[in-house]
N, C-alpha and C positions, 0 to 999 in steps of 0.2 A: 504494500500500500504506500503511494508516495505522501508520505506525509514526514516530514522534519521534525515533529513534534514528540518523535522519541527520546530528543533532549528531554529535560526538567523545567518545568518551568518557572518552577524557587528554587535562589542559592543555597546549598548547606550551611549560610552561615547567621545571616540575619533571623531574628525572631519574627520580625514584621514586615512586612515587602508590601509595597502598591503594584498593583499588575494591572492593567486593562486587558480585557478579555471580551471580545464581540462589542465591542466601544464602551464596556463597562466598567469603572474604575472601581477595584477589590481593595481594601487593606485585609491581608492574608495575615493574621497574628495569631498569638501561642504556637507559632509553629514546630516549639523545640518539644510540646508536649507529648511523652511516650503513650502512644496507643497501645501499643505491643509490650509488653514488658521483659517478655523471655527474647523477645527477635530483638527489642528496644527500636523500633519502628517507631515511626512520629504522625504526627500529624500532616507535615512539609511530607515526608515519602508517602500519604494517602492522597493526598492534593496532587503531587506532582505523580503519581499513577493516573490518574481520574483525568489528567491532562493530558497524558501518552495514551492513553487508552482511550480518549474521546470517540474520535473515527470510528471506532468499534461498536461501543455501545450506544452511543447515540442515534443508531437508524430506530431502536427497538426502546428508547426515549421518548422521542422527539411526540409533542402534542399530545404527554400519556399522564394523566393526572395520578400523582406520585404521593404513597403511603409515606413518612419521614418516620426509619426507623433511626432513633438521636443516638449516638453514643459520647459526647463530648467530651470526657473522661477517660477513655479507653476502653477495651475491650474486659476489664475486670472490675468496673465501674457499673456502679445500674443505670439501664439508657433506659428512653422511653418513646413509644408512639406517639407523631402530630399527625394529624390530618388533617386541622384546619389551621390557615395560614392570615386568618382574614385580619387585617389591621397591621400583620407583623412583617409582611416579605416589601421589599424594595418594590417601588410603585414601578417599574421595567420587565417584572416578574406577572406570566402570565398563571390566571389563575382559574379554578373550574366551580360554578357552585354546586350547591347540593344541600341537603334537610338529613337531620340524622331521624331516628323516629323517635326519638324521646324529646325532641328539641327542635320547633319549626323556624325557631332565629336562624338569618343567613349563616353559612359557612361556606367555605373555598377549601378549594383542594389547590397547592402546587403542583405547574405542569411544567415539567422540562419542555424546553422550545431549542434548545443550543448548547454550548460545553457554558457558558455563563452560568444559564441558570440551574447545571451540572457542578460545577465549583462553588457555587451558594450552597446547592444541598449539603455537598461536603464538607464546605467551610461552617457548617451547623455540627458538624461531627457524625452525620449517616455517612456510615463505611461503608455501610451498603446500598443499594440502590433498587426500591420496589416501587415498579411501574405498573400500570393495567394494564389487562390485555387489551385495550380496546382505544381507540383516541378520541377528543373531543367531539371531531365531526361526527363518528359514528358511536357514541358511548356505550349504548345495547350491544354491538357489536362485536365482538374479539378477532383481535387479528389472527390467534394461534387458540389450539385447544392443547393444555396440559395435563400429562400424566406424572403426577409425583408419589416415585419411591422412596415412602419416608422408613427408615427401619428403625426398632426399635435398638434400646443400647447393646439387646442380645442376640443382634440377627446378625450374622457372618455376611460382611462385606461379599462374598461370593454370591449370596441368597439375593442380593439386590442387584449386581451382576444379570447374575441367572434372569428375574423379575424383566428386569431391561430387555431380555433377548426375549424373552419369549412375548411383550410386548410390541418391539420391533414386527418379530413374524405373524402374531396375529392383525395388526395393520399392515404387515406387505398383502395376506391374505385379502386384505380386505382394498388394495388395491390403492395404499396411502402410505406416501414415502413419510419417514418419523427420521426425527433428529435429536440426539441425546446428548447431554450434557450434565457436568457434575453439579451437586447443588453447590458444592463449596462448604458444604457440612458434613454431612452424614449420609445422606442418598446422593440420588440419581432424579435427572429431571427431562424425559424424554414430550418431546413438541411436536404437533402438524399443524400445518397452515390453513386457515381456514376463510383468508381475505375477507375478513367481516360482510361475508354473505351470509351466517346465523346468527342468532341470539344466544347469550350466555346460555339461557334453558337446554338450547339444541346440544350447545357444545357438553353443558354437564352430562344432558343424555347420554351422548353419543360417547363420552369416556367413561361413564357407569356400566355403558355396556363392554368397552375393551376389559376394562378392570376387573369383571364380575368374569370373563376368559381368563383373565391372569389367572386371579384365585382358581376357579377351578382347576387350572394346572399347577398351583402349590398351594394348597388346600393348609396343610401342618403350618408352613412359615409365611404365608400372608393374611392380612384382614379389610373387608370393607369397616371395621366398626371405629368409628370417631371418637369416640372417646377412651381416652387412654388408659383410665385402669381398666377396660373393657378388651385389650388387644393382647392378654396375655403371653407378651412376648413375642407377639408377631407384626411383621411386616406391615405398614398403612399403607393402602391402594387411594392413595385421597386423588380422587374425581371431583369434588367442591371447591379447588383449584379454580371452576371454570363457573364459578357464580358472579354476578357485577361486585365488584370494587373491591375484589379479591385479589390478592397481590403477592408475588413470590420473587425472589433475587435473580436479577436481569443475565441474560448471557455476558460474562465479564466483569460482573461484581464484585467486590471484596465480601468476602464475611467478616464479621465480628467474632473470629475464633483465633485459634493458636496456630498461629503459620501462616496470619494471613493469608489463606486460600483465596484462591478465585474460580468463582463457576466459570466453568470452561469445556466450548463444544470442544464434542470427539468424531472423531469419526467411528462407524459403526466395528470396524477391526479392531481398535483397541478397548471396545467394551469386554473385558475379557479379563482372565485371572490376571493378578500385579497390578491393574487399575484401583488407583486411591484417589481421595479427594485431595490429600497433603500432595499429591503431584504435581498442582499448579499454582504458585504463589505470583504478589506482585514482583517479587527477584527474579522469575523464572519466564512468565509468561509470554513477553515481548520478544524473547527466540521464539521461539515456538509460532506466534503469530505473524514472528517474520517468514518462515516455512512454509503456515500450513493457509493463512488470510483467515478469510470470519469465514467458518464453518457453516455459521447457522444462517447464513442469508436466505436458504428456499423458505426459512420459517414464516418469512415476511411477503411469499412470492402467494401465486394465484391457488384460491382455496379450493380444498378437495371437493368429491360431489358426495355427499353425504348418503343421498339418497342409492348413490351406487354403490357405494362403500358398504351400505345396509344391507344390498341385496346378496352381494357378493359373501357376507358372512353369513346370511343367510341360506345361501345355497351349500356351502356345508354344513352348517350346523344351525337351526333356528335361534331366530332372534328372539327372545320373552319380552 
């Protein structure tokens, strides 16, 4: 990708720096504060990732009204969710309304538009990065349908693995290329494109029903059940991923864990034994990207046919 911006874009040295960034003038401070405390990672090496990394994540940003998970303290600090921005963002900051149900008073959602209003969220201390699936113009909408492998503490990294594959082939079966990616945690986060031609509803659907194939093929180490003391030990098939205003960490995210990870596509051959989420950190990633470019771009291309996809699995095995 020709992009220069794999320099940094703060010194190692100053605490405070002014930057402009999309003709917007930042004072970038605390920047010496360790995030990381075992890596001794900062704030300045989360900024200046989110800077080198813009190009990337920002197709799967851009016009997506953004959950702020905070961490400004670090990573062994307790952070906390924003969602409403309203009074508090720089008046240059595009923003989305909305009604909670307990509260009919306006609120706004932050939307990423640019790496500017990328570098605010971070410059708040969100390490990570939770967008919708869907963008203003079309908010009903989702651009992607997700399948998230969340396991529990006792499920062998292989068992989510394994999960991953055999979700893959039950949508090749059904006639819909899927694109996986690590969460940057603990699972696995496999995608198809659905060019908001359905509704959240369709999309939950239509991954209740992949999911509900999974399980049946690891019955012992997966579960549909939501609530956690309820999964004894097994695997979460979460399909509720694809509800409105539902939000999971972006292709290229940092997590808020130990080794600053970053969710990072894969390609479908190296979903396989020796795959960790510790595989890709901010020290790491930008080889790799220079290799392999953004994986996940068909996620964002023209969406499956739903209706064919149905029939197709239907014709081996009925659809309930």
């Amino acid at each position: 990708m020709a992009r220069s911006a794999f320099s940094p874009l703060l010194n190692p040295k100053d605490n405070e720096q002014i930057k402009t960034v999309n003709g917007h003038e930042f004072t970038f401070g605390h920047l010496d504060k360790i995030f990381w405390p075992k890596e001794k990672y900062t704030k300045r090496d989360l900024l200046n990732y989110y800077h080198q990394a813009a190009a990337y994540i920002l197709p799967y940003l851009k016009n997506r009204p953004q959950s702020l998970n905070r961490h400004p303290n670090g990573i062994t600090k307790p952070g906390f969710y924003q969602k409403d921005v309203s009074g508090k963002a720089p008046e240059w900051i595009t923003t989305f309304p909305y009604h909670s149900a307990d509260d009919p008073k306006d609120k706004e959602f932050l939307v990423c538009t640019d790496e500017a209003s990328l570098l605010y969220m971070v410059s708040l201390g969100c390490i990570e990065i939770n967008p919708w699936s869907s963008r203003t113009d079309k908010p009903d909408n989702p651009d992607w349908c997700i399948i998230d492998l969340d396991p529990d503490k006792k499920t062998p990294f292989e068992k989510v693995i394994e999960a991953a594959r055999i979700t893959h082939d039950i949508l090749q079966d059904a006639g819909v290329s899927s694109y996986c990616k690590t969460s940057g945690s603990t699972g696995l986060h496999v995608y198809f494109p659905l060019g908001a031609k359905y509704t959240y509803e369709q999309s939950k659907t239509f991954a209740r029903i992949i999911v509900e194939r999974v399980h049946a093929e690891m019955p012992d180490h997966t579960t549909l059940e939501r609530m956690m003391d309820q999964r004894k030990g097994r695997m979460y098939l979460d399909f509720l991923q694809n509800r409105p205003q539902a939000t999971i960490a972006a292709p290229y995210s940092v997590r808020p864990k130990p080794g600053a990870c970053v969710s990072t596509p894969l390609r479908w051959e190296e979903v396989k034994k020796g795959l960790s989420n510790q595989n890709f950190t901010i020290r790491n990633i930008f080889d790799r990207l220079k290799e392999t470019g953004d994986l996940f771009q068909p996620v964002l291309g023209k969406g499956i046919d739903m209706k064919k996809a149905l029939d197709k699995l239907s014709a081996g095995h009925p659809v309930e």
